[in-house]
N, CA, C and O of each residue as an XYZ file, in Angstrom:
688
protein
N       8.523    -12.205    -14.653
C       8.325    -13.616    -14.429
C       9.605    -14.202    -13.843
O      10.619    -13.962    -14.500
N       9.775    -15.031    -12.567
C      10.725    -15.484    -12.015
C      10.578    -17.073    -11.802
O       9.516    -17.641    -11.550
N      11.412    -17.480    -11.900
C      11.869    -18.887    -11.423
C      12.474    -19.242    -10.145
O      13.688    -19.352     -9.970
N      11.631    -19.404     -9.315
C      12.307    -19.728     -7.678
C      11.833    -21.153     -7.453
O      10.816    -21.601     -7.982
N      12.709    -21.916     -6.552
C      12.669    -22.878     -6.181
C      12.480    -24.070     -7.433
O      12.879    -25.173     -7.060
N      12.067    -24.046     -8.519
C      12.009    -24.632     -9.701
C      10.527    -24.416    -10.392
O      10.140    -24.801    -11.495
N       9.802    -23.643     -9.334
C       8.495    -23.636     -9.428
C       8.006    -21.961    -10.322
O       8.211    -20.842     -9.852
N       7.446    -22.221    -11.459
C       6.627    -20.687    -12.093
C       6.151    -19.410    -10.641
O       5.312    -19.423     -9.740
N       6.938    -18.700    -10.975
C       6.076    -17.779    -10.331
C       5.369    -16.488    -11.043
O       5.941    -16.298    -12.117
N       4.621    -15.804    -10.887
C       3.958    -14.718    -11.779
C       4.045    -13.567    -11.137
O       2.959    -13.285    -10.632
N       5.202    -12.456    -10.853
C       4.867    -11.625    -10.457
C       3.635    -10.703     -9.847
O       2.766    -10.362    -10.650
N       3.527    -10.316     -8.581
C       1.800     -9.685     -8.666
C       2.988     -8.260     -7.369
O       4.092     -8.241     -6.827
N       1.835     -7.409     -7.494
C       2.322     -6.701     -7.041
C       0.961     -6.302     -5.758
O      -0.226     -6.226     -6.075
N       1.488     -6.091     -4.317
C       1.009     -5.979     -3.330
C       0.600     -3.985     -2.843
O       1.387     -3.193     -2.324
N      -0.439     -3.803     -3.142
C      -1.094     -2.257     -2.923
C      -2.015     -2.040     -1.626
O      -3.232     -1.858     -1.645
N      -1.214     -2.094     -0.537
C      -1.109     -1.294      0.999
C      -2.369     -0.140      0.357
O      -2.221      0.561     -0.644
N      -3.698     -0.195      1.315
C      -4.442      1.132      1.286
C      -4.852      1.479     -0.106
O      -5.003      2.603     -0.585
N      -5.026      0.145     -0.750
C      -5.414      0.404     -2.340
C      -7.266      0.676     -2.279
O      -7.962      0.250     -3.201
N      -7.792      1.311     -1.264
C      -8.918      1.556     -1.505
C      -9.194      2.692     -0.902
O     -10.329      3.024     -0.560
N      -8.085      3.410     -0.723
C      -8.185      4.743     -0.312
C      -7.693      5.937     -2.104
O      -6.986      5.651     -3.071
N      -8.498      7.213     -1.766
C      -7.992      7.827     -3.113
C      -6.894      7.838     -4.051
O      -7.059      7.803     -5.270
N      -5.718      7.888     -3.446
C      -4.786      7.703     -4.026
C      -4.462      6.537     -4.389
O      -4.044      6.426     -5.542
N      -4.560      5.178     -3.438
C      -4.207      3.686     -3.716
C      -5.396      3.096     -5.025
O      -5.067      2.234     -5.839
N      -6.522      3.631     -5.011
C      -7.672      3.177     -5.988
C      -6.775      3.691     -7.193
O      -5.864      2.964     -7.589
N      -6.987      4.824     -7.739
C      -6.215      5.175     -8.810
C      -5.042      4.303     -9.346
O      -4.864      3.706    -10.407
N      -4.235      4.473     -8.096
C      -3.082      3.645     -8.521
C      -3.369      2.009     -9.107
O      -2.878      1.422    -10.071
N      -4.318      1.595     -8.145
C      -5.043      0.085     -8.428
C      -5.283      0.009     -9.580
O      -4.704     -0.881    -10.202
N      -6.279      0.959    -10.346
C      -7.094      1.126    -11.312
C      -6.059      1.371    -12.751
O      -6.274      0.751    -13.793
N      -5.089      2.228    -12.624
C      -4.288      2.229    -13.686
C      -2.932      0.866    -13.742
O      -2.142      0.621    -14.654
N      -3.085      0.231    -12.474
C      -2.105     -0.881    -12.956
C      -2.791     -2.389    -13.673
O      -2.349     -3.390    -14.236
N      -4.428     -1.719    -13.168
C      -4.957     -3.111    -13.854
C      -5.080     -2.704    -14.934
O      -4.678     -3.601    -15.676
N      -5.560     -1.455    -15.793
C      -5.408     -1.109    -16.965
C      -4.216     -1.513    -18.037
O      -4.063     -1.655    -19.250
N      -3.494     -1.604    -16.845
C      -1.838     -2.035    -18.097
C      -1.627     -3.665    -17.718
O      -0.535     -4.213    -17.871
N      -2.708     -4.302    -17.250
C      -2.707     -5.856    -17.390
C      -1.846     -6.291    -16.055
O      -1.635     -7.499    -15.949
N      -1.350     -5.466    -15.068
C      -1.009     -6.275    -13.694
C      -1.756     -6.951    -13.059
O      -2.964     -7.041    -13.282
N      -1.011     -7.647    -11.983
C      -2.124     -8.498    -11.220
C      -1.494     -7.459    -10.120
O      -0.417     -6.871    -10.029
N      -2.984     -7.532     -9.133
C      -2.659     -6.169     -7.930
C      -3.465     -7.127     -6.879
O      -4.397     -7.883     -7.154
N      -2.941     -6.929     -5.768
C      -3.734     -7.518     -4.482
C      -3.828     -6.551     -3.756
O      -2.722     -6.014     -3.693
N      -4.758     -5.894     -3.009
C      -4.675     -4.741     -2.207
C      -4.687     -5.640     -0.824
O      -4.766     -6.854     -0.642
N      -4.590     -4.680     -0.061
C      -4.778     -4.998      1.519
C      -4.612     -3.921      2.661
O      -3.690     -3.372      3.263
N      -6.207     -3.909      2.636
C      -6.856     -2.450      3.371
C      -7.699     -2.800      4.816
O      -8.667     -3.545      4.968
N      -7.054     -2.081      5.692
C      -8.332     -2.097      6.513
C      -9.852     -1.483      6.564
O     -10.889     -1.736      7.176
N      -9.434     -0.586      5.637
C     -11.059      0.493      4.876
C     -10.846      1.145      6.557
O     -12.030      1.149      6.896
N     -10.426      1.438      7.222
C     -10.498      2.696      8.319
C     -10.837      3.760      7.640
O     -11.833      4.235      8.187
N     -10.490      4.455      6.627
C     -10.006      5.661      5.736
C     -11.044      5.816      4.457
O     -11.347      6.812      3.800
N     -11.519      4.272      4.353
C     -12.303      4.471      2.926
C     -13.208      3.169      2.843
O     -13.214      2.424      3.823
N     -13.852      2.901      1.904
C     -14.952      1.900      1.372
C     -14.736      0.712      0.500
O     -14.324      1.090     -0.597
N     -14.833     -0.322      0.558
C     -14.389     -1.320     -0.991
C     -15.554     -1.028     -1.986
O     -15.362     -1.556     -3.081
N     -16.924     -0.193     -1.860
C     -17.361      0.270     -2.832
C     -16.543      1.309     -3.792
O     -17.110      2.091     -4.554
N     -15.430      1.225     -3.676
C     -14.873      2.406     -4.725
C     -14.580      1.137     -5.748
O     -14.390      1.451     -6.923
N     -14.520     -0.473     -5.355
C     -13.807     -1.281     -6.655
C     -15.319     -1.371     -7.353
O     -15.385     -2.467     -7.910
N     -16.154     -0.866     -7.470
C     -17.549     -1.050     -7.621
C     -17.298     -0.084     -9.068
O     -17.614     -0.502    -10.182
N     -16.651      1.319     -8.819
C     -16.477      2.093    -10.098
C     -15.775      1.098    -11.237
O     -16.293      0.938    -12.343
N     -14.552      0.458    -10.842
C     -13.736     -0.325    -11.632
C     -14.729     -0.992    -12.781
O     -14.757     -0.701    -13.977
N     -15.464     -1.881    -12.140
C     -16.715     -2.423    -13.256
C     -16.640     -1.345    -14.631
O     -16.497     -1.617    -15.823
N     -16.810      0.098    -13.877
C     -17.296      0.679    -15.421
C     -16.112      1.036    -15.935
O     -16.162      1.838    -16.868
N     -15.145      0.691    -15.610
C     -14.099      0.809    -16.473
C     -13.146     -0.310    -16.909
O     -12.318     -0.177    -17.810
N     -13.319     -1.329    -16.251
C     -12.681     -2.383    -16.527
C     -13.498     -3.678    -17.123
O     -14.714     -3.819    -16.997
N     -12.731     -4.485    -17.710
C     -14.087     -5.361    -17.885
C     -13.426     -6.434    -16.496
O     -12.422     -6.504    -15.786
N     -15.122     -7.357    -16.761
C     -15.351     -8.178    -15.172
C     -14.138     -9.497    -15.304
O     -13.682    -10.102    -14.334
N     -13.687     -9.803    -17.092
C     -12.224    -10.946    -16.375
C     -11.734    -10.210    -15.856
O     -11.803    -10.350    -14.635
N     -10.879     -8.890    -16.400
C      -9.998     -7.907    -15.940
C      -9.648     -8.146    -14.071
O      -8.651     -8.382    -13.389
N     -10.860     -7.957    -13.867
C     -10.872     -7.769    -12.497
C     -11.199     -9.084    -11.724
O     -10.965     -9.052    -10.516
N     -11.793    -10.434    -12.338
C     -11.835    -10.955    -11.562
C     -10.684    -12.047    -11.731
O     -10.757    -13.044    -11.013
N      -9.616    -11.924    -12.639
C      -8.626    -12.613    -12.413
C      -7.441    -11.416    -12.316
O      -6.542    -12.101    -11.827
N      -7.018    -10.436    -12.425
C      -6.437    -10.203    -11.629
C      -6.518     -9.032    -10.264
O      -5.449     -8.421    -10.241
N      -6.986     -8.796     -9.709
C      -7.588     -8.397     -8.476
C      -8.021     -9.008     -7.185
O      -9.183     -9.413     -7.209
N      -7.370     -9.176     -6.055
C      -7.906     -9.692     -4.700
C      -8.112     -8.791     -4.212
O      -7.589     -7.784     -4.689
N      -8.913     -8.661     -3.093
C      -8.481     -7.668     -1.625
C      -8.795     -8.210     -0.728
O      -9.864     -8.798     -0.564
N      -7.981     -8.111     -0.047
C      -7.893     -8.463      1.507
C      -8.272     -7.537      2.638
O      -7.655     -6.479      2.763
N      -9.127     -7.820      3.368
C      -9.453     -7.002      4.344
C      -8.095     -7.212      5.860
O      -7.957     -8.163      6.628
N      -7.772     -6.666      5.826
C      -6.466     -6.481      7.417
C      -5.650     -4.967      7.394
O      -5.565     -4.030      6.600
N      -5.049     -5.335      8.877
C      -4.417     -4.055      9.121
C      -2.851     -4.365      9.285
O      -2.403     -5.462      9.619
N      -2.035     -3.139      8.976
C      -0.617     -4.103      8.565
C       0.018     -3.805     10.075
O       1.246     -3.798     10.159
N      -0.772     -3.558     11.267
C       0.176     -3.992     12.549
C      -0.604     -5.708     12.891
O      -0.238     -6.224     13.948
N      -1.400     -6.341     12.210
C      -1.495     -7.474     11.972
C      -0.289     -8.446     11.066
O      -0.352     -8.670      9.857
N       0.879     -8.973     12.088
C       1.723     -9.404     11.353
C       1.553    -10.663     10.660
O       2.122    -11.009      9.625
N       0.489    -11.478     11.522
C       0.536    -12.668     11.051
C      -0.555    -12.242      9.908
O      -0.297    -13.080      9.044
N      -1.482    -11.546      9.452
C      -2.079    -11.560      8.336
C      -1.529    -11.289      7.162
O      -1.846    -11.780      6.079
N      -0.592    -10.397      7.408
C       0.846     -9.889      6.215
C       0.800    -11.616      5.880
O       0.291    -12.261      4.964
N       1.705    -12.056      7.268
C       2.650    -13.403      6.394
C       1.570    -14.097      5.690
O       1.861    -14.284      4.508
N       0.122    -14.654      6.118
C      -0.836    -15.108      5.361
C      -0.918    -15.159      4.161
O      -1.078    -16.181      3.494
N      -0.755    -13.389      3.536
C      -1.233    -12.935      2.159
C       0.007    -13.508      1.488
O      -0.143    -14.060      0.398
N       1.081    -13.439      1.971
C       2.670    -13.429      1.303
C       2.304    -14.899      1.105
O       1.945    -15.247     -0.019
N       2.376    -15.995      2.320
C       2.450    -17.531      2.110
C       0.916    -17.765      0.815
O       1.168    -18.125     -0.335
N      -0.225    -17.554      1.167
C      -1.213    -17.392      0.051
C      -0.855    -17.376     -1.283
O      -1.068    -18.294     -2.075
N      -0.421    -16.541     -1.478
C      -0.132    -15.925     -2.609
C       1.230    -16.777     -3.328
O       1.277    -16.901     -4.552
N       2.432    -17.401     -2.338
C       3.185    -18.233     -3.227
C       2.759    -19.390     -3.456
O       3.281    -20.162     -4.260
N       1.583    -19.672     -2.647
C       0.763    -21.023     -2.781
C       0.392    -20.954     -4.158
O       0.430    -21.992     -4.819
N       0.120    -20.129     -4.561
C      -0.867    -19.918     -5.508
C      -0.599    -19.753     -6.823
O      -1.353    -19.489     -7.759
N       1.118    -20.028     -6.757
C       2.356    -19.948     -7.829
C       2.355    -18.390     -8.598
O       2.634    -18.203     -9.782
N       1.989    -17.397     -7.660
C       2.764    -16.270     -7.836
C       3.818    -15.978     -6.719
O       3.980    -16.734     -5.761
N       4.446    -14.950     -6.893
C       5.685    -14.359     -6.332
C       4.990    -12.487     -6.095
O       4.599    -11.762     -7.010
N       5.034    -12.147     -4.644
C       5.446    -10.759     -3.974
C       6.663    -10.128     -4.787
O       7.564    -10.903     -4.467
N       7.099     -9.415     -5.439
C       8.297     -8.617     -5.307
C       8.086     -7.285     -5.499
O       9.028     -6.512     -5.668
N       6.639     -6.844     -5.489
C       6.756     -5.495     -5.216
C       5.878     -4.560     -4.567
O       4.848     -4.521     -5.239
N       5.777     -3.609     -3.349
C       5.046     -3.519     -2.818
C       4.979     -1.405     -3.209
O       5.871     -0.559     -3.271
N       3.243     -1.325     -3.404
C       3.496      0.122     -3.302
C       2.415     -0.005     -1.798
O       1.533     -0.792     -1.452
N       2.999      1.131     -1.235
C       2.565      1.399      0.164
C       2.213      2.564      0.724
O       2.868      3.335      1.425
N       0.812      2.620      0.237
C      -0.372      4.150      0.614
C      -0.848      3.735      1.800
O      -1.600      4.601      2.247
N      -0.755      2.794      2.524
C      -1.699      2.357      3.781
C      -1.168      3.649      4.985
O      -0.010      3.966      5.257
N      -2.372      4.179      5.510
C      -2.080      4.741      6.937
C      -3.346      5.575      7.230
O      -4.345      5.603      6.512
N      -3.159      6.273      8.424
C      -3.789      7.256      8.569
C      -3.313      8.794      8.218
O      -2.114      9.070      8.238
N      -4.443      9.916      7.852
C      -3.928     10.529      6.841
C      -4.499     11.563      7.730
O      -3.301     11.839      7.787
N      -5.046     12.317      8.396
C      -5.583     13.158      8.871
C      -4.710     13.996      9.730
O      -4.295     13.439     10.746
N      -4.229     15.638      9.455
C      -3.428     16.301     10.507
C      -4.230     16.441     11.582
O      -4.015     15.799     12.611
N      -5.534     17.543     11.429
C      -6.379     17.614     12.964
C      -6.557     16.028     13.837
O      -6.755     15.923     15.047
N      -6.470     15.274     13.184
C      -6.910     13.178     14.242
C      -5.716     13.258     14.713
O      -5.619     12.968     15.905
N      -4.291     13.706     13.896
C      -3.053     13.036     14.494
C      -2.709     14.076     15.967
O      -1.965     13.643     16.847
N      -3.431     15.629     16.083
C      -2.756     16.204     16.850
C      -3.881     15.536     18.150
O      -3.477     15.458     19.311
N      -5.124     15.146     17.807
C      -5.821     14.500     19.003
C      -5.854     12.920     19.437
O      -6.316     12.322     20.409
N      -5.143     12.528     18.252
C      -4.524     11.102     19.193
C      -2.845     10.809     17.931
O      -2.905     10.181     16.873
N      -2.045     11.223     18.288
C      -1.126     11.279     17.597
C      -0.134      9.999     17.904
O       0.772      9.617     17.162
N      -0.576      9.330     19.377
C       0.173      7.335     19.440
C      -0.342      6.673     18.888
O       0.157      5.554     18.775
N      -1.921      7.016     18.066
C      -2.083      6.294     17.091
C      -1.825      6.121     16.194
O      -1.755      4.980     15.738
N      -1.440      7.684     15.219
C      -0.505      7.737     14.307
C       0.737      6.974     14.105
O       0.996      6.559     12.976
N       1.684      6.707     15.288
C       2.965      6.401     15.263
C       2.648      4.810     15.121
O       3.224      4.104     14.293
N       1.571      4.290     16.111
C       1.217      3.132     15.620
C       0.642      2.538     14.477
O       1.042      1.442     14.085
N      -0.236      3.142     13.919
C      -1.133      2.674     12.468
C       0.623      3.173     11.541
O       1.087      2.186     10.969
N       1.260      4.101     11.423
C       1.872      4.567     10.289
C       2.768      4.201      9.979
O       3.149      3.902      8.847
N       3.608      4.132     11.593
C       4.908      3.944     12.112
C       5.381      2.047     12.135
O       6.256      1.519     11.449
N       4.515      1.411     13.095
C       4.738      0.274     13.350
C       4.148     -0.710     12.237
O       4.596     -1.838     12.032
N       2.952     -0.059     11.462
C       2.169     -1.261     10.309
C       3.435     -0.823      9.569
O       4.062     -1.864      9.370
N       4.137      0.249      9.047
C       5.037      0.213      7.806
C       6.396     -0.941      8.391
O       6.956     -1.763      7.666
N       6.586     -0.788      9.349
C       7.883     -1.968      9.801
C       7.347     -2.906     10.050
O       7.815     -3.752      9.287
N       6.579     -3.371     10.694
C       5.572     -5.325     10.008
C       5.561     -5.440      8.707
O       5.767     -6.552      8.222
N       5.238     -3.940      7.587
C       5.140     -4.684      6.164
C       6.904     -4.614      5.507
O       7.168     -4.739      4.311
N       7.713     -4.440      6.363
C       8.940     -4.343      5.959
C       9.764     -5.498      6.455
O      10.686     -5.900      5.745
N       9.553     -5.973      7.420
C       9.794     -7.268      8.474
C       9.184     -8.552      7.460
O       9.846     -9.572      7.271
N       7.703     -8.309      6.794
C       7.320     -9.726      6.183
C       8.211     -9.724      4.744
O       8.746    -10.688      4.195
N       8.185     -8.285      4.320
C       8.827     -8.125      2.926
C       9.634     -8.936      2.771
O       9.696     -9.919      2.032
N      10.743     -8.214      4.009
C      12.155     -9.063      3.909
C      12.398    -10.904      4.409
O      13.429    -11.576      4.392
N      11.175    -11.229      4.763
C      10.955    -12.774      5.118
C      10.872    -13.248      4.231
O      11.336    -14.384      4.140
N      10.222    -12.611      3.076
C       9.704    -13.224      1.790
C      10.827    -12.522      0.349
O      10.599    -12.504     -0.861
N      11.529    -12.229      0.803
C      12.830    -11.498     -0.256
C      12.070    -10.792     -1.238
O      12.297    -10.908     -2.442
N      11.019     -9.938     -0.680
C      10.160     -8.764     -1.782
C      11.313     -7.438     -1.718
O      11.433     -7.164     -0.524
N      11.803     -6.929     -2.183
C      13.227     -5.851     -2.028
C      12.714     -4.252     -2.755
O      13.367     -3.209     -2.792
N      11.503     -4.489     -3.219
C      10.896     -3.510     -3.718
C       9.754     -2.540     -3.138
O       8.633     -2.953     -2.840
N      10.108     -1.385     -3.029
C       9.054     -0.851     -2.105
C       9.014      0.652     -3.367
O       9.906      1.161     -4.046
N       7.504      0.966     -3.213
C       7.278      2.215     -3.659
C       6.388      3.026     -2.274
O       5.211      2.756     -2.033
N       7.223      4.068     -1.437
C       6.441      4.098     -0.365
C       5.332      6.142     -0.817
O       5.656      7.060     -1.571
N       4.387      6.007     -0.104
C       3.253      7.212     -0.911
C       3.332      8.069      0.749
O       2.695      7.762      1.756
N       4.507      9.400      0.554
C       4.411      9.719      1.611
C       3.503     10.673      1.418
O       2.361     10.518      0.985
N       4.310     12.208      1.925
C       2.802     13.120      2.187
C       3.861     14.741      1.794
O       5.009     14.938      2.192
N       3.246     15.432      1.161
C       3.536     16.791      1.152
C       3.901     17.633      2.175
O       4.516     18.684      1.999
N       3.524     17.183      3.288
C       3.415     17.550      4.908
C       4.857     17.340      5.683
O       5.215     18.073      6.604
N       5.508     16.412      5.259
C       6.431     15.939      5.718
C       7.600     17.289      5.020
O       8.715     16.920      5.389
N       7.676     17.924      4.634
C       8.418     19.193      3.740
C       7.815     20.476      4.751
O       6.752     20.562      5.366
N       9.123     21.537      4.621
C       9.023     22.701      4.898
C       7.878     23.475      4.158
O       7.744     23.579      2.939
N       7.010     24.043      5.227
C       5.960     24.994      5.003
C       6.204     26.191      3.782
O       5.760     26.468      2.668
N       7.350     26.773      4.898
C       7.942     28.091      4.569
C       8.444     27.807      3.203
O       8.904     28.871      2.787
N       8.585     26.813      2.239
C       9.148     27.164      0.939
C       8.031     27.414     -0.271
O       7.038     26.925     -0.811
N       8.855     28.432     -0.287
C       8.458     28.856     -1.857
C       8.557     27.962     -3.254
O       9.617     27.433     -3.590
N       7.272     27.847     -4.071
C       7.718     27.438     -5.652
C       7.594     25.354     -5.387
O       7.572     24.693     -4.349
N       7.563     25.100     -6.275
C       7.231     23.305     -6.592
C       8.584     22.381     -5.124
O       9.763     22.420     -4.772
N       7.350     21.726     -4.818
C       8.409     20.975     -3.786
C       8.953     19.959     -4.704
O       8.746     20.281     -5.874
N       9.748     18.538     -4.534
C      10.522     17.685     -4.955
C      10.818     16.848     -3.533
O      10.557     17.224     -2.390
N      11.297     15.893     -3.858
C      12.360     14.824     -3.042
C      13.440     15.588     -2.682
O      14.104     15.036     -1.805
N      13.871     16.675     -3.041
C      15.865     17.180     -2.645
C      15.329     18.303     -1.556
O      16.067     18.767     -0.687
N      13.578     18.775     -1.764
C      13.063     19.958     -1.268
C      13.185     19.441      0.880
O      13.007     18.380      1.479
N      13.652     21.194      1.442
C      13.596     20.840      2.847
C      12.819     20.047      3.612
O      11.625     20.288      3.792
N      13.574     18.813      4.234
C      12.414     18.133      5.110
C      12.126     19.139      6.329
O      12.939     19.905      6.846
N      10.722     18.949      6.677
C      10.594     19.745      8.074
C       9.019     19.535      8.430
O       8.202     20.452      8.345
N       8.693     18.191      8.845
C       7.569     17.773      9.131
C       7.096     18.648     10.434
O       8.071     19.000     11.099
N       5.850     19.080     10.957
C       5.285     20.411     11.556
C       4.032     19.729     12.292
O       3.380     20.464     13.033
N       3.596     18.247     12.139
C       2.565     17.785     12.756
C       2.858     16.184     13.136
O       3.508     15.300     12.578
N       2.119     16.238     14.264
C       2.221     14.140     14.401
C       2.063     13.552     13.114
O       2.888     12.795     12.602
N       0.697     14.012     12.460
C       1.084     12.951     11.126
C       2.225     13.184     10.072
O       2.693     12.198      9.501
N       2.710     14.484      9.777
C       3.826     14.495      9.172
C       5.283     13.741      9.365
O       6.048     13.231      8.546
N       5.353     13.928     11.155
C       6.447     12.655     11.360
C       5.986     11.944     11.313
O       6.925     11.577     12.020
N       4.911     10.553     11.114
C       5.124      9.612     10.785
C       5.077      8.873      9.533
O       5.142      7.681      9.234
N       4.900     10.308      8.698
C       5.385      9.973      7.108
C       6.534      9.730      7.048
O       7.054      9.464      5.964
């Protein structure tokens, strides 16, 4: 909970591609622990029938006070600033963003791979450009296994060799 400008704000936290497999989960266990989550998906990748499961696991305040989604794509800059200005309207505060949004496919990236650099590359620096407009300083970013050396043996990690091998791996 923060105090800016003199005005209550309520922390909420902003989930990039929260309706794709990995971002749902993530959605789903932060509303479980009582966050407020706003996603903002273009559904290229996936369905907003997946918040449809939530019902059976959440109850319907749960979700209908804290849960939005926004339909946009994050090389849409002015829709970023929208959600950000929205949302302080609304006497919460942005300060933390996890960020699963992209395209995920190796065989799509080697047959159009400027799209990759664009959907992956340029939406992650618009949502880094509004971040920093709006002093959000928190990023949890959801890269990819791909982006790591093939050739190693045994559990990868963060310290493990980078050595991305496909268009979509560089633009993890």
């Amino acid at each position: 909970k923060l105090i800016k400008n003199q005005f209550y704000f309520m922390a909420t936290i902003l989930l990039t591609g929260g309706s794709g497999y990995v971002g749902s989960h993530i959605a789903l266990n932060l509303l479980k622990k009582n966050f407020s989550v706003i996603i903002f998906d273009s559904f290229t990748n996936s369905s907003n029938k997946v918040f449809d499961n939530f019902h059976k696991v959440l109850g319907e305040d749960i979700i209908h006070e804290n849960l939005k989604v926004y339909k946009g794509d994050l090389r849409q800059e002015d829709k970023l600033e929208k959600l950000f200005k929205d949302v302080n309207n609304q006497g919460r505060y942005l300060d933390t963003v996890i960020h699963c949004a992209g395209l995920k496919s190796v065989n799509a990236s080697y047959l159009n791979p400027l799209n990759y650099w664009d959907v992956n590359v340029r939406g992650t620096i618009n949502l880094l450009r509004i971040m920093k407009k709006f002093s959000c300083k928190k990023l949890i970013f959801s890269s990819s296994a791909t982006v790591y050396d093939p050739t190693q043996l045994g559990l990868l990690n963060e310290k493990s060799k980078l050595k991305p091998h496909n268009p979509y791996a560089n633009t993890k």
